[in-house]
TORBANU-379236 format. One record per residue (C-alpha): residue number from 1; residue in three letters; z, x, y. Coordinates in pm, whole numbers, always signed. Each point is the difference from the previous one (the first is absolute). Example, Ala and Ser with C-alpha at 12.3 -4.5 7.8 and 13.67 -1.06 7.14 Angstrom:
REM TORBANU-379236
<pt k="1" r="ALA" pz="+780" px="+1230" py="-450"/>
<pt k="2" r="SER" pz="-66" px="+137" py="+344"/>
This chain:
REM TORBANU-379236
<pt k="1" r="UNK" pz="-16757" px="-14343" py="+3678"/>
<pt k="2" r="UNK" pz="+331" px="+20" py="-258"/>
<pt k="3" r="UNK" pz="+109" px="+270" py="+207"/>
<pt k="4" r="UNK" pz="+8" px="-189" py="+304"/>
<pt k="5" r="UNK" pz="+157" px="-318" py="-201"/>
<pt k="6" r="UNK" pz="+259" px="+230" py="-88"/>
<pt k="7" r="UNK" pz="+101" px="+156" py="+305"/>
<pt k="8" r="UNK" pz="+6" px="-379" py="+165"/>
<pt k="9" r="UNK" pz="+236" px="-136" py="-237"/>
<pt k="10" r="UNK" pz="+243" px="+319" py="+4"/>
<pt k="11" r="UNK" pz="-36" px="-5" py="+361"/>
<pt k="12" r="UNK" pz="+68" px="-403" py="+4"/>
<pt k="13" r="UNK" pz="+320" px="+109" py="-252"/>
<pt k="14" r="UNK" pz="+119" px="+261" py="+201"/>
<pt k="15" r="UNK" pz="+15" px="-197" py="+333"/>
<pt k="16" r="UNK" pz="+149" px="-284" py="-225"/>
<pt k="17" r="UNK" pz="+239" px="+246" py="-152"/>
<pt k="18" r="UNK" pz="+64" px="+129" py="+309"/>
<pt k="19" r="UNK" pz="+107" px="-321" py="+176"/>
<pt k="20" r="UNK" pz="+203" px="-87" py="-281"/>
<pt k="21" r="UNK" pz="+195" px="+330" py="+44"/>
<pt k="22" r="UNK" pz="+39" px="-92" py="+396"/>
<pt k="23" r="UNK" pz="+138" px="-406" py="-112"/>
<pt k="24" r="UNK" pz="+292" px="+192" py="-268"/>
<pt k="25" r="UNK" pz="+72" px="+276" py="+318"/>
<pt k="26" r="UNK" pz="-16" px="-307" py="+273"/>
<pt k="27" r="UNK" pz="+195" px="-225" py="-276"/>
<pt k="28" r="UNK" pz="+238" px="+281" py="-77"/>
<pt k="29" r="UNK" pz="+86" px="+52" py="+327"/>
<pt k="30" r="UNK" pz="+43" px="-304" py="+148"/>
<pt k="31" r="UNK" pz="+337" px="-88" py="+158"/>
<pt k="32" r="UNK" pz="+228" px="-292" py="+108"/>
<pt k="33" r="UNK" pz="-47" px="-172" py="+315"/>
<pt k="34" r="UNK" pz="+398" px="+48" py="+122"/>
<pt k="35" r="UNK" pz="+107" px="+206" py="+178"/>
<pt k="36" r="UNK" pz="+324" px="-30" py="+7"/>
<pt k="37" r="UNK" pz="+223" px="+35" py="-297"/>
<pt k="38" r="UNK" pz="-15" px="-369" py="-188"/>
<pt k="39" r="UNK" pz="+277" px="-130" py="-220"/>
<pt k="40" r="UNK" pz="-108" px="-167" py="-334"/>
<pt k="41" r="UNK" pz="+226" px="-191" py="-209"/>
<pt k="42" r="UNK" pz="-115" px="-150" py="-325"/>
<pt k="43" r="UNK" pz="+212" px="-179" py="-216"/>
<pt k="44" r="UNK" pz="-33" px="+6" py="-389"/>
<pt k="45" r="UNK" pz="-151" px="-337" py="+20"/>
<pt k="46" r="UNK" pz="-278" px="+91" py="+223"/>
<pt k="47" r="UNK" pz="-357" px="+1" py="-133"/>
<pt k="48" r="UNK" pz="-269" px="+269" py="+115"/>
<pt k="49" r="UNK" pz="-163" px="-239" py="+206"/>
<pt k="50" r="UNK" pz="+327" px="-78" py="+202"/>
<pt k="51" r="UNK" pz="+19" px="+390" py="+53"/>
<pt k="52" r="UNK" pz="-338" px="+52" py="+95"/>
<pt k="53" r="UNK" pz="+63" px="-323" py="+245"/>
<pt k="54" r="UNK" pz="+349" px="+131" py="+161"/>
<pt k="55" r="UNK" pz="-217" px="+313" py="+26"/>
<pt k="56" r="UNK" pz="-273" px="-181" py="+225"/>
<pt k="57" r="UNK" pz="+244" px="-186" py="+171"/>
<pt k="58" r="UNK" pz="+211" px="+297" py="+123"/>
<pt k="59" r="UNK" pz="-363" px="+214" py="+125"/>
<pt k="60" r="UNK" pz="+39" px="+278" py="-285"/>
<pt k="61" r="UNK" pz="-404" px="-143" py="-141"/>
<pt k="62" r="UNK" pz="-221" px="-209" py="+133"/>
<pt k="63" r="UNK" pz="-232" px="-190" py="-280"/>
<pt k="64" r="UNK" pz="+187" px="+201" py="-281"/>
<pt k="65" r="UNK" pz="-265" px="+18" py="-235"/>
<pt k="66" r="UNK" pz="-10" px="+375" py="-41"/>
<pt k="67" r="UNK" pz="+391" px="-4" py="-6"/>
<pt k="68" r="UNK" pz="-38" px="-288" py="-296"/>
<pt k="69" r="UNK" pz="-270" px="+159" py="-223"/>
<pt k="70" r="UNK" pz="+203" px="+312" py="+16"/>
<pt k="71" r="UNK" pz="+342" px="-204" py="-112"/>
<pt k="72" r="UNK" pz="-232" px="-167" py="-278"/>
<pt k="73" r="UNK" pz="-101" px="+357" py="-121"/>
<pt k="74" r="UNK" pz="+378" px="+99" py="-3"/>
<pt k="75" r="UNK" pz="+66" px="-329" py="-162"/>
<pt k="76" r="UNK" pz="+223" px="-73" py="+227"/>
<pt k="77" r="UNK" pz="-120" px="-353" py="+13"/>
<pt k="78" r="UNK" pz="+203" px="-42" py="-286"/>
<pt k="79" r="UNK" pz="+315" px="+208" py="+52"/>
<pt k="80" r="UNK" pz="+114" px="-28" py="+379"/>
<pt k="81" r="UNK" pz="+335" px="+223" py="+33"/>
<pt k="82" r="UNK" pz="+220" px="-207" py="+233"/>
<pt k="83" r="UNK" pz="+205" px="+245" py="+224"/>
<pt k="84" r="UNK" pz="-36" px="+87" py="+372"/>
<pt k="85" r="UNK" pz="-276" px="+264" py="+124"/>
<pt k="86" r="UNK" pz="-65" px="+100" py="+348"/>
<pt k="87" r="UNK" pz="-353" px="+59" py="+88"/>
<pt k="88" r="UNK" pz="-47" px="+308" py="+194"/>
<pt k="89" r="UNK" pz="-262" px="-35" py="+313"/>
<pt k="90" r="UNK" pz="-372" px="+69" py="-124"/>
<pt k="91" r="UNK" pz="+54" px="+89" py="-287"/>
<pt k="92" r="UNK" pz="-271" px="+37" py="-311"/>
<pt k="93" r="UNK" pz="-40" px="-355" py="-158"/>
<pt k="94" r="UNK" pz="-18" px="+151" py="-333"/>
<pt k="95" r="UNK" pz="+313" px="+166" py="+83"/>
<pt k="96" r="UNK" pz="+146" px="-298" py="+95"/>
<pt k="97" r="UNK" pz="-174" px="-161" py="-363"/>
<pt k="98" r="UNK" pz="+220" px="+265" py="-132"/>
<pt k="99" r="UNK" pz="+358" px="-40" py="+151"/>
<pt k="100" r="UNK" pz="-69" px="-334" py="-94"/>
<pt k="101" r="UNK" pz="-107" px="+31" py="-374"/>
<pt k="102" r="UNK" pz="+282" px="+236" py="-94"/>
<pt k="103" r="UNK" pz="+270" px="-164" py="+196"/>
<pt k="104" r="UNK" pz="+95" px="+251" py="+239"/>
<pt k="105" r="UNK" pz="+218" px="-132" py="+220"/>
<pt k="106" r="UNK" pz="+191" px="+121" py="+318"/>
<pt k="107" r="UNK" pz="+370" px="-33" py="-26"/>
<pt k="108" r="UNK" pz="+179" px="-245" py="+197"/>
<pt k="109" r="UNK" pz="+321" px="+150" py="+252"/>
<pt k="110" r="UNK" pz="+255" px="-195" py="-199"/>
<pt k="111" r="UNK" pz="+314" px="-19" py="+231"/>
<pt k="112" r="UNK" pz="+330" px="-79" py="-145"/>
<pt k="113" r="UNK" pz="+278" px="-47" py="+245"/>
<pt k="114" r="UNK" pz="+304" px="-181" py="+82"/>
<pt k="115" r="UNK" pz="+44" px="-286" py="-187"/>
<pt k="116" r="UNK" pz="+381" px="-206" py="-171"/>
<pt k="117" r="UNK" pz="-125" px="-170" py="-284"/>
<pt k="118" r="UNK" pz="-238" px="+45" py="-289"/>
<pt k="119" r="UNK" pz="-153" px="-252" py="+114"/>
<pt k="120" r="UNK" pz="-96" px="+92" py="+299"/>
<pt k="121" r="UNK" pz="-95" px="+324" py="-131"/>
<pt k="122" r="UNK" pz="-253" px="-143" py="-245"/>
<pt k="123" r="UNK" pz="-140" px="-253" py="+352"/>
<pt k="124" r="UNK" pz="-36" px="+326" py="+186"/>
<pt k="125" r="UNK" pz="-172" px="+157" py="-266"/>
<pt k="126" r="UNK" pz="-247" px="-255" py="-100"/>
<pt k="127" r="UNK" pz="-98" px="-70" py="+322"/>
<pt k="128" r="UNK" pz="-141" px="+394" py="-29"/>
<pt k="129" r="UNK" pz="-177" px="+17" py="-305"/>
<pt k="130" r="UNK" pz="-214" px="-261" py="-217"/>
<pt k="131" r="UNK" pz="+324" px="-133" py="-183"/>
<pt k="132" r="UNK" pz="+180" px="-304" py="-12"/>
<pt k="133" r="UNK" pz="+303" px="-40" py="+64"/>
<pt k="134" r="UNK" pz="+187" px="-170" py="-236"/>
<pt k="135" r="UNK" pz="-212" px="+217" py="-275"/>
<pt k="136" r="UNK" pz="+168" px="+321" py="+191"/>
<pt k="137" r="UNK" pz="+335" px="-192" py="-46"/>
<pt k="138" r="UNK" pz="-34" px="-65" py="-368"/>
<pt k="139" r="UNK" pz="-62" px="+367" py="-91"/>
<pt k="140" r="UNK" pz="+334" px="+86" py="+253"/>
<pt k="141" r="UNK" pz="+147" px="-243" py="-211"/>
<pt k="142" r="UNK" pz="-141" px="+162" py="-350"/>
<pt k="143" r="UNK" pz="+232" px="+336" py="+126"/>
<pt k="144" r="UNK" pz="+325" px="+18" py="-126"/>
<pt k="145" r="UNK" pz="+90" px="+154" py="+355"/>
<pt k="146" r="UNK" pz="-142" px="-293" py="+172"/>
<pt k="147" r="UNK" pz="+330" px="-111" py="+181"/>
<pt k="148" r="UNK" pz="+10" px="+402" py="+94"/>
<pt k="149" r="UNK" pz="-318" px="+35" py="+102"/>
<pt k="150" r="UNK" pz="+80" px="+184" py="+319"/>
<pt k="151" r="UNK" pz="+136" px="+239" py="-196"/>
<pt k="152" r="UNK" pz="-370" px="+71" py="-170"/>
<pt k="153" r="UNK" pz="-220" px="-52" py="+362"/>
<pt k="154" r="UNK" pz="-50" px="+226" py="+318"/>
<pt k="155" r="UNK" pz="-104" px="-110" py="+321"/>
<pt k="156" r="UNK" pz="-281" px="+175" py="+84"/>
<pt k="157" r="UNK" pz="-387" px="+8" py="+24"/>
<pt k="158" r="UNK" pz="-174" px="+14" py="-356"/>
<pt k="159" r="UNK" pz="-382" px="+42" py="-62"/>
<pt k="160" r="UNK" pz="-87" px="-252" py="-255"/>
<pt k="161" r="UNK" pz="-324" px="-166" py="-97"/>
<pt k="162" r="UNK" pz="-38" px="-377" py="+146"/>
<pt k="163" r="UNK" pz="+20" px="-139" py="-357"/>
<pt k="164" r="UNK" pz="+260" px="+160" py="-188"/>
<pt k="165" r="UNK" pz="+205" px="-199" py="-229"/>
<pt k="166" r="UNK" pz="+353" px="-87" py="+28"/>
<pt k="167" r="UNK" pz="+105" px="+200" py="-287"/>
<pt k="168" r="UNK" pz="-223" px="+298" py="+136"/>
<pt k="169" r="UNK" pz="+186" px="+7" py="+308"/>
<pt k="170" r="UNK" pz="+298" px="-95" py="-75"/>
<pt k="171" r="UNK" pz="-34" px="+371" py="-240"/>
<pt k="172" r="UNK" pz="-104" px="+175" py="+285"/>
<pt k="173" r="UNK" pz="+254" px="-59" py="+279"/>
<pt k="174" r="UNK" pz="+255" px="+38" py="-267"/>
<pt k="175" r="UNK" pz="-153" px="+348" py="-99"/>
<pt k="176" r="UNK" pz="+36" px="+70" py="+397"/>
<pt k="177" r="UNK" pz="+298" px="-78" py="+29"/>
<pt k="178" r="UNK" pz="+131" px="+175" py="-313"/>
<pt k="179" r="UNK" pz="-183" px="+348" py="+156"/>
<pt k="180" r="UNK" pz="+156" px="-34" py="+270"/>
<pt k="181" r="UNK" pz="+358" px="-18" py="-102"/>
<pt k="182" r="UNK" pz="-87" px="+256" py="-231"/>
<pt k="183" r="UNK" pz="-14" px="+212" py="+280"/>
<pt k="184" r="UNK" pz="+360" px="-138" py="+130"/>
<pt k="185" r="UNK" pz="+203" px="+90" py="-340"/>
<pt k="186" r="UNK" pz="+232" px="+252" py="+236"/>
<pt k="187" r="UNK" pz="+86" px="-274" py="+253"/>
<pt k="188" r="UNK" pz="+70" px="-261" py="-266"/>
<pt k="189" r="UNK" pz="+259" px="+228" py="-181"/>
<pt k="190" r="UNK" pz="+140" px="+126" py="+359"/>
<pt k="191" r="UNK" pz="+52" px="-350" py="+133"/>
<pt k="192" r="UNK" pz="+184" px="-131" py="-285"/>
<pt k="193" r="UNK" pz="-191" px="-305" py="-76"/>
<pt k="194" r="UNK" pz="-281" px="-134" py="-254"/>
<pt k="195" r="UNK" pz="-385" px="-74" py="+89"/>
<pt k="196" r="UNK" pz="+149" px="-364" py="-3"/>
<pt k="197" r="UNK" pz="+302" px="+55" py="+216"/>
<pt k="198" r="UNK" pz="-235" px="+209" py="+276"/>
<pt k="199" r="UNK" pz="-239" px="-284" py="+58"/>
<pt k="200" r="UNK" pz="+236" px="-280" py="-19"/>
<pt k="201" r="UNK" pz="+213" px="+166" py="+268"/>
<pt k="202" r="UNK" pz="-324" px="+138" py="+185"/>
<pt k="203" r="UNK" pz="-97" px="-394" py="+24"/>
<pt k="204" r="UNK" pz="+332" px="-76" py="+160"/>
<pt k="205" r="UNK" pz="-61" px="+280" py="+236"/>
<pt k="206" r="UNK" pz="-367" px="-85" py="+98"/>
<pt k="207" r="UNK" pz="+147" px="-333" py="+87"/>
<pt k="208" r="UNK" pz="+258" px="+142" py="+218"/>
<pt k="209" r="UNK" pz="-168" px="+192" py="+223"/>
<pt k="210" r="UNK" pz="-375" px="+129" py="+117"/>
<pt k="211" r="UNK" pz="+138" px="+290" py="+161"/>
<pt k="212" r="UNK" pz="-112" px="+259" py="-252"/>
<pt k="213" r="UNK" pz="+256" px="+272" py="+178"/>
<pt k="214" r="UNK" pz="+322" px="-223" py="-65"/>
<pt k="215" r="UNK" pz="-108" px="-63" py="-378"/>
<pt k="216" r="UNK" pz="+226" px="+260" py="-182"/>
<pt k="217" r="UNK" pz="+258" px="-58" py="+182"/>
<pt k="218" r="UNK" pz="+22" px="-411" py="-122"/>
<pt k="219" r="UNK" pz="-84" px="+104" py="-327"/>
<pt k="220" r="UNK" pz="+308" px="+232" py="+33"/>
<pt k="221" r="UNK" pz="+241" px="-286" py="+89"/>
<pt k="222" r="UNK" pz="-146" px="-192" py="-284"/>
<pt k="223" r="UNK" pz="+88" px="+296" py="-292"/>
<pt k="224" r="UNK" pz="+352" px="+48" py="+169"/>
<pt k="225" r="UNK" pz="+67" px="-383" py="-67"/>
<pt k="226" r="UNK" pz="-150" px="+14" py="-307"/>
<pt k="227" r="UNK" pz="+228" px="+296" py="-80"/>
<pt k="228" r="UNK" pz="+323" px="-147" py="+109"/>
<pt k="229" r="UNK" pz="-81" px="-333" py="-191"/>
<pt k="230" r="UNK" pz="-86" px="-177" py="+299"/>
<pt k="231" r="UNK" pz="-193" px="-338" py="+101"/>
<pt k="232" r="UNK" pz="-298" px="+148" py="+147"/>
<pt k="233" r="UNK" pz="-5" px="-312" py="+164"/>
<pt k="234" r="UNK" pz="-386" px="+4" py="+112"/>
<pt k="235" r="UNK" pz="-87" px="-241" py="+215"/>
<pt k="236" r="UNK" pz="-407" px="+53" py="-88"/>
<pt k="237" r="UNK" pz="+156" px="-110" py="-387"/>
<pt k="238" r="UNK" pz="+127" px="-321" py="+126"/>
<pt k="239" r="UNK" pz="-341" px="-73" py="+201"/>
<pt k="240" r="UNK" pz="-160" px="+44" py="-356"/>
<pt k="241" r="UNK" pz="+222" px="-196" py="-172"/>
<pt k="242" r="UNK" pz="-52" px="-282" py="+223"/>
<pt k="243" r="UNK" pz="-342" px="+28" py="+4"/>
<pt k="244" r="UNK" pz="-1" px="-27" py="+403"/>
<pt k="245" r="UNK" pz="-158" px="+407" py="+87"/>
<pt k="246" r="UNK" pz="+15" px="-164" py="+386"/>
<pt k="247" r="UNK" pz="+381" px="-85" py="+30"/>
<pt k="248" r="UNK" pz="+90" px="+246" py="+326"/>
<pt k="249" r="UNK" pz="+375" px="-71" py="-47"/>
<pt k="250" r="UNK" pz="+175" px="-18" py="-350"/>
<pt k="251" r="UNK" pz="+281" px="-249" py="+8"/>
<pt k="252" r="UNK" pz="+265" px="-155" py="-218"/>
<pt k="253" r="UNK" pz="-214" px="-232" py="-192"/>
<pt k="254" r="UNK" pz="-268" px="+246" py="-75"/>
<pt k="255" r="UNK" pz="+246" px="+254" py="-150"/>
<pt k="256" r="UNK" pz="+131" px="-291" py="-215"/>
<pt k="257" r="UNK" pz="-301" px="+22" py="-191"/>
<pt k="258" r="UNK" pz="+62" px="+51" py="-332"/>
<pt k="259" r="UNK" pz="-317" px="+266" py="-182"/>
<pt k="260" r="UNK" pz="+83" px="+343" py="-119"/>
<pt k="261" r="UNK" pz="-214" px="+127" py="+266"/>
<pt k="262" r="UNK" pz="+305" px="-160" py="+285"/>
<pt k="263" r="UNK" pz="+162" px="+389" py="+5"/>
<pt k="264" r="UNK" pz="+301" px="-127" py="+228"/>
<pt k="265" r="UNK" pz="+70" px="-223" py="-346"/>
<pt k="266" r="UNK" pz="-98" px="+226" py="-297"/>
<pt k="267" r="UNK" pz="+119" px="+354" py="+12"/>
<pt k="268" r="UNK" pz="-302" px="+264" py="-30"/>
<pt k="269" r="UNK" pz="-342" px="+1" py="+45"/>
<pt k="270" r="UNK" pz="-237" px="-298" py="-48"/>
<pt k="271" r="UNK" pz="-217" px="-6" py="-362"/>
<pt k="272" r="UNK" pz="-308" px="+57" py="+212"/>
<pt k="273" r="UNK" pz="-181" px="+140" py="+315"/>
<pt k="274" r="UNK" pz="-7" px="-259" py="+270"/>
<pt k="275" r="UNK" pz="-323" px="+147" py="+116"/>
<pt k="276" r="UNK" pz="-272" px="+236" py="-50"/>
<pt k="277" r="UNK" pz="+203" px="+295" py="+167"/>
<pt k="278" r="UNK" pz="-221" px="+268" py="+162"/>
<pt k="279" r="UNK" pz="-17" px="+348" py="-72"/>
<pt k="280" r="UNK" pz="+204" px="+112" py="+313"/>
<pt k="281" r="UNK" pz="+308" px="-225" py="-161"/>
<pt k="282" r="UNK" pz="-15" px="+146" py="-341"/>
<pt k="283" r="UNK" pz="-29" px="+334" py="+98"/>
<pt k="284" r="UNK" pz="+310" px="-92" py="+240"/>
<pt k="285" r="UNK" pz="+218" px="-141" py="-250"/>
<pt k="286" r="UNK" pz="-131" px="+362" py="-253"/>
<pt k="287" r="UNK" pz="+136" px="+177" py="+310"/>
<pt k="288" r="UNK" pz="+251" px="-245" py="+131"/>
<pt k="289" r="UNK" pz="+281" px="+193" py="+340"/>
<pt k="290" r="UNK" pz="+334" px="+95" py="-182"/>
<pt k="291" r="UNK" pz="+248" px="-106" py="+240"/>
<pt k="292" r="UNK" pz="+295" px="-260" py="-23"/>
<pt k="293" r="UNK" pz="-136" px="-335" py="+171"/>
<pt k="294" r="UNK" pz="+91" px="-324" py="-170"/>
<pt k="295" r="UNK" pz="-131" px="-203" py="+251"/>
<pt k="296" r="UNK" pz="-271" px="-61" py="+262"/>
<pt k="297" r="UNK" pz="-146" px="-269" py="+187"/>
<pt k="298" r="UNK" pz="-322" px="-64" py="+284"/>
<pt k="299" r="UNK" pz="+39" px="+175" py="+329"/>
<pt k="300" r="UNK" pz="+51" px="-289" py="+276"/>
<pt k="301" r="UNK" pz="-254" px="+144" py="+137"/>
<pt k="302" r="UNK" pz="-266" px="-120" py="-230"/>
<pt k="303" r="UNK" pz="-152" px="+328" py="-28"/>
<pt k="304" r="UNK" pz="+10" px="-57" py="-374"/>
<pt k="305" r="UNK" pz="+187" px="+272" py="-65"/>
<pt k="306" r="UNK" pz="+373" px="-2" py="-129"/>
<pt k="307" r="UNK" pz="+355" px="+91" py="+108"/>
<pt k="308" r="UNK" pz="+215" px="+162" py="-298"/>
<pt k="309" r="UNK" pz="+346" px="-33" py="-93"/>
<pt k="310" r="UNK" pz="+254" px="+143" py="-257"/>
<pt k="311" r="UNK" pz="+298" px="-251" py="+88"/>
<pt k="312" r="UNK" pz="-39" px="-381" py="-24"/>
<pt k="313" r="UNK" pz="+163" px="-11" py="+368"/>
<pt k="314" r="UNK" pz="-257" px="+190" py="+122"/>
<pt k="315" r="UNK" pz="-256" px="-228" py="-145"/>
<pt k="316" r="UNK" pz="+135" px="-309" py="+111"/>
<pt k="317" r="UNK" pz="-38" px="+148" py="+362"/>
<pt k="318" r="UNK" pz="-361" px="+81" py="-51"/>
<pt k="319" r="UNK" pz="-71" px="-328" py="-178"/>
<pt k="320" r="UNK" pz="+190" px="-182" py="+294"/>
<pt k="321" r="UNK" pz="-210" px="+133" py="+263"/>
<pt k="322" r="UNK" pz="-346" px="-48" py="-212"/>
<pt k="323" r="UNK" pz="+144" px="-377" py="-47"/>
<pt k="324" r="UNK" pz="+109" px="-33" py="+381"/>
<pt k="325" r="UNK" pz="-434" px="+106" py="+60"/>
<pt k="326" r="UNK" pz="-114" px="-202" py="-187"/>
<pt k="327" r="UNK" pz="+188" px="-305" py="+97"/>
<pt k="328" r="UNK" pz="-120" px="+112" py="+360"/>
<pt k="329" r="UNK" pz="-344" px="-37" py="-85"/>
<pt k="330" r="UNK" pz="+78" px="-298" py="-219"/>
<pt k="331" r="UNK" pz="-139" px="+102" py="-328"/>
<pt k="332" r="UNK" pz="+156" px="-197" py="-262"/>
């Protein structure tokens, strides 16, 4: 009679065993309901219960209460990492408890491009990345290069996580950027001008012209003026200094202006970029066409490339007919 007690309660313990072993593997292996890749953005603020909810919401769980016992047991009820994290279609919900818990996040395609103020640059930025604005400003602000900051910023694409600080990234573009000039040293020394000088010029070029092909050749008229003592007389520096980047037609008033970034008043270049210059305008002013143009002016063709000129008579008769077009079409 014991002996058939005892094989009924180890059989009821093995079939209870057993099913328990079949909830973990079934629990284990349960997924997320999405099956798409899903986007989830929590903020530092957020609580667990907002996750689990923007979780729900977006069709990653369903009731969540697997997803929330698991979060408990990682205690991440009580230490939510903000960031942003993609959820990968169907994948494990504890591996999703997991990516969660320790915070890994996917980066976020940070793209810096074209941009003429620091300002700007720190809107274009925030608008990226969980920062704010004024906050990105502030630590711009906190650099003693902060009216040069061109000097210390690529445009380009960065991987960066969703919530890094201003000072974090602020380190890393300048690390980029210093890498990459590393790699430049040759051109700096061949061209004749500082890491300052390059970009400064490079902004006036970028300004001038989108033809990438014609680049070297402005920045070539711009070192022969600057070599001969010249004006540079820049008409993108007098659209700056008014503050006015739409004016299609400089005129008498504008160049009246008085700011030391007006180069047909102040001899040189400007104490700044006027822009975020891009990589195809550096590398044309590190390689800038030895030749002897002093001048050059828009094609009347509006092609938006540029006829060149050594003598001012020969650049009054290319400026004439880009005038007499333009009056044609009556552009003021």
């Amino acid at each position: 009679m014991k002996r058939k007690k005892t094989i009924v309660i180890l059989s009821v313990l093995s079939a209870v065993a057993l099913a328990a072993v079949a909830a973990a593997l079934y629990l284990l292996t349960l997924r997320t309901h999405n099956d798409q890749s899903v986007e989830l953005r929590i903020y530092p603020t957020d609580t667990c219960d907002k996750v689990m909810k923007q979780l729900r919401d977006k069709g990653v769980i369903t009731d969540g209460v697997f997803v929330t016992m698991l979060a408990k047991y990682k205690s991440y009820d009580i230490n939510v990492r903000s960031g942003r994290y993609v959820i990968e279609p169907r994948m494990r919900q504890t591996e999703l408890v997991r990516k969660l818990a320790n915070g890994l996040q996917t980066p976020v395609p940070l793209v810096v491009g074209k941009v003429r103020t620091a300002e700007q640059l720190a809107a274009r930025i925030a608008s990226q990345l969980m920062m704010n604005e004024k906050d990105l400003l502030a630590e711009m602000e906190r650099k003693e290069y902060y009216q040069n900051i061109f000097d210390h910023v690529l445009p380009n694409t960065y991987e960066v996580y969703w919530n890094v600080s201003p000072s974090g990234l602020l380190e890393r573009l300048e690390r980029e950027a210093d890498k990459w000039w590393q790699g430049r040293q040759q051109s700096l020394e061949r061209c004749g001008l500082d890491r300052h000088q390059v970009v400064v010029l490079a902004s006036i070029v970028e300004e001038e012209t989108n033809k990438n092909d014609e680049k070297a050749r402005i920045a070539g008229v711009y070192v022969n003026r600057l070599n001969k003592g010249m004006l540079l007389q820049a008409d993108p520096t007098v659209k700056y200094a008014v503050g006015d980047f739409s004016l299609k037609r400089i005129r008498y008033k504008h160049l009246q202006t008085d700011s030391p970034y007006n180069t047909y008043m102040y001899k040189g270049l400007p104490p700044s970029a006027i822009c975020l210059p891009t990589l195809a305008s550096i590398e044309a002013v590190l390689n800038y066409e030895r030749h002897d143009y002093l001048f050059f002016c828009a094609r009347e063709d509006f092609s938006g490339y540029h006829n060149f000129a050594r003598t001012p008579g020969e650049h009054y008769a290319n400026a004439g007919r880009y005038t007499a077009a333009l009056n044609r079409l009556g552009i003021k």
